[in-house]
PARO-758278 format. One line per 3 residues: number of its first residue (from 0); their letters; for each residue y, z, x negated of N, C-alpha, C, O. Coordinates in pm, whole numbers, padded with zeros to 5 digits. Example, Ala and Ser with C-alpha at 12.3 -4.5 7.8 and 13.67 -1.06 7.14 Angstrom:
2
0	as	-00569/00780/-01319/-00450/00780/-01230/-00330/00780/-01320/-00332/00846/-01424  -00225/00708/-01285/-00106/00714/-01367/00003/00787/-01290/00114/00804/-01341 $
//
This chain:
155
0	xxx	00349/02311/02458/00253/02220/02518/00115/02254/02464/00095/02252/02343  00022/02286/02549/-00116/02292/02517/-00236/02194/02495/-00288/02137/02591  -00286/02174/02343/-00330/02106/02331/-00545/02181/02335/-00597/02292/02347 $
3	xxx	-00597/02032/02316/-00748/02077/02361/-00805/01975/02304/-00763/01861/02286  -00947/02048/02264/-01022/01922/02250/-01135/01865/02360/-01190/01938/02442  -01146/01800/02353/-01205/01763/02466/-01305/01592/02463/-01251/01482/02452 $
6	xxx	-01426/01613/02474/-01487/01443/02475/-01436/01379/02601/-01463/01410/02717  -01369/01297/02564/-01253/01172/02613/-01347/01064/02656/-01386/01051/02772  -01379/00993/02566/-01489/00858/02561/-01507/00835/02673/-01457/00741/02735 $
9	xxx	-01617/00957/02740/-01696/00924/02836/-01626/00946/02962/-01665/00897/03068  -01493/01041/02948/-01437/01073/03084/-01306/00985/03097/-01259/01005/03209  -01237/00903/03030/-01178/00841/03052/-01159/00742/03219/-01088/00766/03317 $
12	xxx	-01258/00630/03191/-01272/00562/03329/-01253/00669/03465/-01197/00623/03564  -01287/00768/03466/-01305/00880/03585/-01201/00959/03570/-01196/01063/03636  -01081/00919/03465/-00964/01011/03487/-00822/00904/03493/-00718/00919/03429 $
15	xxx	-00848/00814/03572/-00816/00725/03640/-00678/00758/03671/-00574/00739/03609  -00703/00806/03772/-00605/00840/03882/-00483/00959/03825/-00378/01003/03871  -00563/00979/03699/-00429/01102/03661/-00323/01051/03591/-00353/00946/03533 $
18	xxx	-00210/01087/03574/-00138/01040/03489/-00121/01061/03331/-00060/01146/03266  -00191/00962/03299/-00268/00994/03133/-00142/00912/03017/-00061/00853/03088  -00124/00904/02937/-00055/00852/02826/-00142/00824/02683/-00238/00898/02662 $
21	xxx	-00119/00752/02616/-00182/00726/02519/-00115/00796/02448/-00003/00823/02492  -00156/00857/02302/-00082/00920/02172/-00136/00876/02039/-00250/00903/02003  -00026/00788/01946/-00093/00769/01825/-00138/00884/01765/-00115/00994/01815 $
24	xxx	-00204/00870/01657/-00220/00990/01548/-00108/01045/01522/-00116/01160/01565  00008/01023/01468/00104/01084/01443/00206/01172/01587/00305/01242/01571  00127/01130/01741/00176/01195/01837/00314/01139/01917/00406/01185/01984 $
27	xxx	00258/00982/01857/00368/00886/01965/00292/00862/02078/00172/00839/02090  00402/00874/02177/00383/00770/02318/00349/00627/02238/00408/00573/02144  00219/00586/02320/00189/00432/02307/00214/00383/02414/00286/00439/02497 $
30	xxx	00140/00234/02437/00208/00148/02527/00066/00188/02627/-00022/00258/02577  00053/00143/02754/-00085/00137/02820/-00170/00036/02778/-00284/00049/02822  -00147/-00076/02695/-00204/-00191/02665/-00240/-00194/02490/-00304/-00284/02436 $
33	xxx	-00177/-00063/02415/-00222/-00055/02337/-00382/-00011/02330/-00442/00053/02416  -00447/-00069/02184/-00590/-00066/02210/-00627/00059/02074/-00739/00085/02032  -00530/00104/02040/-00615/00209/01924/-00478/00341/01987/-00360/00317/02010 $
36	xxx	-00554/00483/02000/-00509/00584/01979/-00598/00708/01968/-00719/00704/01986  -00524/00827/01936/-00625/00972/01864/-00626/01050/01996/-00729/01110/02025  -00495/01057/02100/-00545/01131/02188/-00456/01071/02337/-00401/00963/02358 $
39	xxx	-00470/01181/02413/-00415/01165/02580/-00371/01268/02631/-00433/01374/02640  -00254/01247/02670/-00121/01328/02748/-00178/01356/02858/-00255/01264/02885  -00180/01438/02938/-00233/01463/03057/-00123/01533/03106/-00086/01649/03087 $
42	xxx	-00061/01412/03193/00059/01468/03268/00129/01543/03336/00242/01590/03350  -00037/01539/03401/-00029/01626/03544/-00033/01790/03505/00029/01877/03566  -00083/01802/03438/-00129/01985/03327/-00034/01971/03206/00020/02080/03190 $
45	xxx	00003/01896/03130/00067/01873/03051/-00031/01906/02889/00026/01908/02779  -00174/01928/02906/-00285/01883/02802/-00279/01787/02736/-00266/01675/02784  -00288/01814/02615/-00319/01674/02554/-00429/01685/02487/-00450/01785/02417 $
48	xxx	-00529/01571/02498/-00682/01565/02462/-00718/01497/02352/-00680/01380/02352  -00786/01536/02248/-00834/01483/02141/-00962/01343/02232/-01022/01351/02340  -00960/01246/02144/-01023/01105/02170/-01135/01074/02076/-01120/01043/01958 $
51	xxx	-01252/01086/02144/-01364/01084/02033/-01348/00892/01967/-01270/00802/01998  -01431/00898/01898/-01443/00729/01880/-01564/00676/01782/-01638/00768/01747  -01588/00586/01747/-01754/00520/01677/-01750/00561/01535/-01851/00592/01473 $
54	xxx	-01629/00561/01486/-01603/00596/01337/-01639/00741/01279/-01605/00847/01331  -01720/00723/01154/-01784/00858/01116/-01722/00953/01079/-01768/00980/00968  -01639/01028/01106/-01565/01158/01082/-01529/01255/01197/-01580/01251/01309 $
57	xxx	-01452/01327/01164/-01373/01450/01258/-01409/01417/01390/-01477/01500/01450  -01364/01266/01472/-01353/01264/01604/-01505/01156/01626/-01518/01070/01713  -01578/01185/01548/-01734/01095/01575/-01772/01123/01697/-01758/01244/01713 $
60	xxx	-01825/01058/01818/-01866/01041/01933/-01980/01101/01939/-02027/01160/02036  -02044/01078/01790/-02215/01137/01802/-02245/01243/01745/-02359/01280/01717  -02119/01312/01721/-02132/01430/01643/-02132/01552/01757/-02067/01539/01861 $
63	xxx	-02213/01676/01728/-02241/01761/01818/-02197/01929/01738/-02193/01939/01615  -02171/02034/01821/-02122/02132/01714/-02223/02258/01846/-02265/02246/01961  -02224/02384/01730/-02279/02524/01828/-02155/02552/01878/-02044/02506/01851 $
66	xxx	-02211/02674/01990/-02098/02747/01990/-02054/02820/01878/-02152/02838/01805  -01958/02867/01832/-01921/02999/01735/-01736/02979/01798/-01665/02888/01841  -01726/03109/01773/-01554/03144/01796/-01527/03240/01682/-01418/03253/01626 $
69	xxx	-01623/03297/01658/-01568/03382/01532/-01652/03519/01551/-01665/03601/01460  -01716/03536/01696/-01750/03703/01707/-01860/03631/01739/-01943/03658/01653  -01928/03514/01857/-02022/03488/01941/-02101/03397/01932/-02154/03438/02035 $
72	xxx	-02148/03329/01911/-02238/03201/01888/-02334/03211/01782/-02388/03320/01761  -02369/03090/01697/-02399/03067/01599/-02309/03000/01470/-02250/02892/01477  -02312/03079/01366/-02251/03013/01243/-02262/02888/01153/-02174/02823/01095 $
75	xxx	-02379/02877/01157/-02445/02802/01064/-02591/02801/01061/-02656/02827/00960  -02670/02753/01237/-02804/02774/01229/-02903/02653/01256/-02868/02545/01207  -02988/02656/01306/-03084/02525/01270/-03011/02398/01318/-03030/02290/01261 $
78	xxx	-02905/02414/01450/-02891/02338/01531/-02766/02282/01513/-02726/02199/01594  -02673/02327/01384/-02525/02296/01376/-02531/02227/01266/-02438/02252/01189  -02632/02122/01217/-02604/02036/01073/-02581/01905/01163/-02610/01806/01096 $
81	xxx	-02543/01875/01281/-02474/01749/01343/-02367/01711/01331/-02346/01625/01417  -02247/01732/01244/-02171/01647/01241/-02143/01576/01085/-02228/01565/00997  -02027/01540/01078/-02019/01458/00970/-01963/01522/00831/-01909/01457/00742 $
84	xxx	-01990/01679/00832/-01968/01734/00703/-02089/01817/00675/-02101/01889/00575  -02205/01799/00795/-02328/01810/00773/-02387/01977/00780/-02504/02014/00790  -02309/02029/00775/-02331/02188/00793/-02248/02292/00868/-02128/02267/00879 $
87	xxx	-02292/02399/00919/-02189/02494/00988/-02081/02409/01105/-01967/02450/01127  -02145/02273/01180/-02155/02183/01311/-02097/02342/01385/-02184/02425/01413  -02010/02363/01401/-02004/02514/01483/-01828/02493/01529/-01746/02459/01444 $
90	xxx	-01783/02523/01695/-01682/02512/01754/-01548/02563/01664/-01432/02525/01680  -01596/02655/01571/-01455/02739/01545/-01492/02641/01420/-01376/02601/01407  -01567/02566/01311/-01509/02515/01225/-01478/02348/01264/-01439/02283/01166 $
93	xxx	-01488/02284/01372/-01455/02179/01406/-01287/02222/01471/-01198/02141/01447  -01254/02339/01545/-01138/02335/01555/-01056/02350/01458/-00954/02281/01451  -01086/02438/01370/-01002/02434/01202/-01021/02324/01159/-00906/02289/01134 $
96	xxx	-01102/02222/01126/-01060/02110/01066/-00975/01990/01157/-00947/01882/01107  -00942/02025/01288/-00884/01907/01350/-00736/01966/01311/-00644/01900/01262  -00734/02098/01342/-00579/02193/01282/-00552/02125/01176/-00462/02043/01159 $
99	xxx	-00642/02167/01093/-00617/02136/00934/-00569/01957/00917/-00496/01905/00833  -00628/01910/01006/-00586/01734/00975/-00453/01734/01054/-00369/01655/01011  -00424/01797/01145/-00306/01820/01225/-00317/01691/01345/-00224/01616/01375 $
102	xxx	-00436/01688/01395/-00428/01566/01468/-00326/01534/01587/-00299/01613/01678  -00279/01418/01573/-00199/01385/01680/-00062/01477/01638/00030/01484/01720  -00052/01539/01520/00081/01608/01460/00059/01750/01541/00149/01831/01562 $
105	xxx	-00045/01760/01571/-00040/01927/01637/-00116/01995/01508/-00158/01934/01410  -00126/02151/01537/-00201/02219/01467/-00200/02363/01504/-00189/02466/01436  -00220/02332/01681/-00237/02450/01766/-00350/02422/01857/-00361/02474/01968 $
108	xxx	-00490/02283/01775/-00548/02286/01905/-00684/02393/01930/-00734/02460/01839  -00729/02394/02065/-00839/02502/02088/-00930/02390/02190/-00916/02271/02215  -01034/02504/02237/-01117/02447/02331/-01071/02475/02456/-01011/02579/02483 $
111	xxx	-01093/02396/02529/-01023/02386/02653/-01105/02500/02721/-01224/02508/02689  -01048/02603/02826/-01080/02746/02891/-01178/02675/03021/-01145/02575/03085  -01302/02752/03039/-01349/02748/03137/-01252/02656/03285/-01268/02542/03327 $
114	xxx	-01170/02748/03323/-01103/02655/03445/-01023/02550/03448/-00978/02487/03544  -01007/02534/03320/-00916/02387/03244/-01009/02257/03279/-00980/02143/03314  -01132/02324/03255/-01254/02223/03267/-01308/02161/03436/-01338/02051/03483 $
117	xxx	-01298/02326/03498/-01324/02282/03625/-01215/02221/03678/-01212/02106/03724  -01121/02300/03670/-01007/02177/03747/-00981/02010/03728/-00966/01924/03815  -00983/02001/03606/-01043/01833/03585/-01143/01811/03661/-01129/01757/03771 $
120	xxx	-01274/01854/03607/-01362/01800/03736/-01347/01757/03855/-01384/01649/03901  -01271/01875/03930/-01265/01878/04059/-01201/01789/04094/-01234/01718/04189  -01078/01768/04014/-00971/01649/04013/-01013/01559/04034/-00972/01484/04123 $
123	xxx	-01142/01529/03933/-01169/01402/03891/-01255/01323/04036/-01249/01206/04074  -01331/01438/04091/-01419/01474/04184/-01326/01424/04352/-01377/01359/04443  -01182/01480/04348/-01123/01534/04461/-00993/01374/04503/-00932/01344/04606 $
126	xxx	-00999/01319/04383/-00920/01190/04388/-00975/01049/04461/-00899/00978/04526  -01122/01017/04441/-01194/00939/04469/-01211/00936/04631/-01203/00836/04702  -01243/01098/04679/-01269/01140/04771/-01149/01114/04849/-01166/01018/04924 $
129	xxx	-01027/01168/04856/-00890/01120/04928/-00877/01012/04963/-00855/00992/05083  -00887/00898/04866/-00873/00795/04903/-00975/00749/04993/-00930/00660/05065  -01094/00776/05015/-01234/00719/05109/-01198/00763/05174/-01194/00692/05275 $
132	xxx	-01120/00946/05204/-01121/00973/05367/-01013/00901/05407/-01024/00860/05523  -00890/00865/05339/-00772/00774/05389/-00802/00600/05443/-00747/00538/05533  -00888/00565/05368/-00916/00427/05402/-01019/00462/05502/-01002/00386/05597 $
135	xxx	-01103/00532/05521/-01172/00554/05639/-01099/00594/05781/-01116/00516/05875  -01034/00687/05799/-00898/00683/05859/-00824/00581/05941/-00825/00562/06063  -00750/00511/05830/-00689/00370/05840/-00786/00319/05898/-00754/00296/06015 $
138	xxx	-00895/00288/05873/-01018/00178/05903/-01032/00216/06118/-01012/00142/06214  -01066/00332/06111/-01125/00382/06253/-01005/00407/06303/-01034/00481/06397  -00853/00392/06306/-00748/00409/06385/-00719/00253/06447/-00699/00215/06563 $
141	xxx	-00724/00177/06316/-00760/00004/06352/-00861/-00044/06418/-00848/-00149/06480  -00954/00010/06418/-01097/-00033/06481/-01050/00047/06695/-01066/-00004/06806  -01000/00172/06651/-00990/00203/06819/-00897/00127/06874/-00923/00083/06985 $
144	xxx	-00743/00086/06803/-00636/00009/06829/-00719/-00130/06914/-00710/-00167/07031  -00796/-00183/06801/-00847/-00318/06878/-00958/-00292/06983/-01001/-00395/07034  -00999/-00207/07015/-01071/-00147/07143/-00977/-00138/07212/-00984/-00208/07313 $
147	xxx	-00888/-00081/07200/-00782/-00019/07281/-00705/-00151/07357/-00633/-00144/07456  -00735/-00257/07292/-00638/-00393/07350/-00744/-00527/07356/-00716/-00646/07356  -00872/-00462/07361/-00994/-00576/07418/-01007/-00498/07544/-01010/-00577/07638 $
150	xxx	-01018/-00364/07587/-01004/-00328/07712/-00893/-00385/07791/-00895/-00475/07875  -00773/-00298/07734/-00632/-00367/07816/-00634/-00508/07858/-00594/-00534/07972  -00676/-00601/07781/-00705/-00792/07782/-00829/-00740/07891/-00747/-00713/07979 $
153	xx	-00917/-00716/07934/-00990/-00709/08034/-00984/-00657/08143/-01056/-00686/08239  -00909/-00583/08143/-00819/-00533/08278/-00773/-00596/08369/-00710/-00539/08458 $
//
């Protein structure tokens, strides 16, 4: 199972329609009505997403990192003292320390791949949309139906 990190917070409400699961820290199924967990099952891909939150550490909401992977980015430059160990804010050492904490009992996670990303989007994008053209649909098949039998009644 492939895990990712991913800012949750804000995309939650807009990932609605997918079939999401809650996961304690230790990488239990929660309930849907539970109100504290570290990440989300993503059913449909079978992803599971790290869960930012207000509290100052690892999964801080306001914490920001560079790129670095190890060959490409930045290491440790003006722009990577944003998170909460204050230095070297950089992708490849925020993924080693979520490893290293083993969040959610994993310690295989990465950044989610370019089309991992778009396809959520699109998802996220392509779900909303279905349903408007379906209720629109429904709406104008009902709307000709009752044309269709205010004529006939006038006949």
């Amino acid at each position: 199972m492939n895990k990712v990190i991913f800012l949750l917070s804000i995309l939650v409400s807009t990932f609605a329609c997918a079939d999401l699961v809650k996961l304690s820290d230790e990488g239990i199924k929660l309930n849907i009505d539970d109100t504290e967990w570290s990440c989300v099952l993503d059913e449909d891909s079978s992803l599971i997403w790290e869960v930012k939150n207000d509290e100052e550490g690892i999964q801080y909401k306001m914490s920001t990192y560079t790129w670095f992977d190890g060959k490409t980015g930045t290491e440790n430059g003006k722009y990577s003292r944003n998170c909460f160990w204050g230095k070297g804010c950089n992708t490849k050492a925020y993924v080693d320390a979520i490893n290293k904490q083993q969040l959610c009992s994993f310690n295989d996670w990465r950044l989610p791949s370019r089309d991992e990303l778009l396809v959520k989007f699109v998802g996220t994008i392509n779900q909303p949309m279905s349903k408007l053209v379906g209720t629109l649909n429904g709406a104008m098949s009902k709307f000709s139906m009752v044309l269709s039998s205010l004529k006939d009644s006038k006949s």
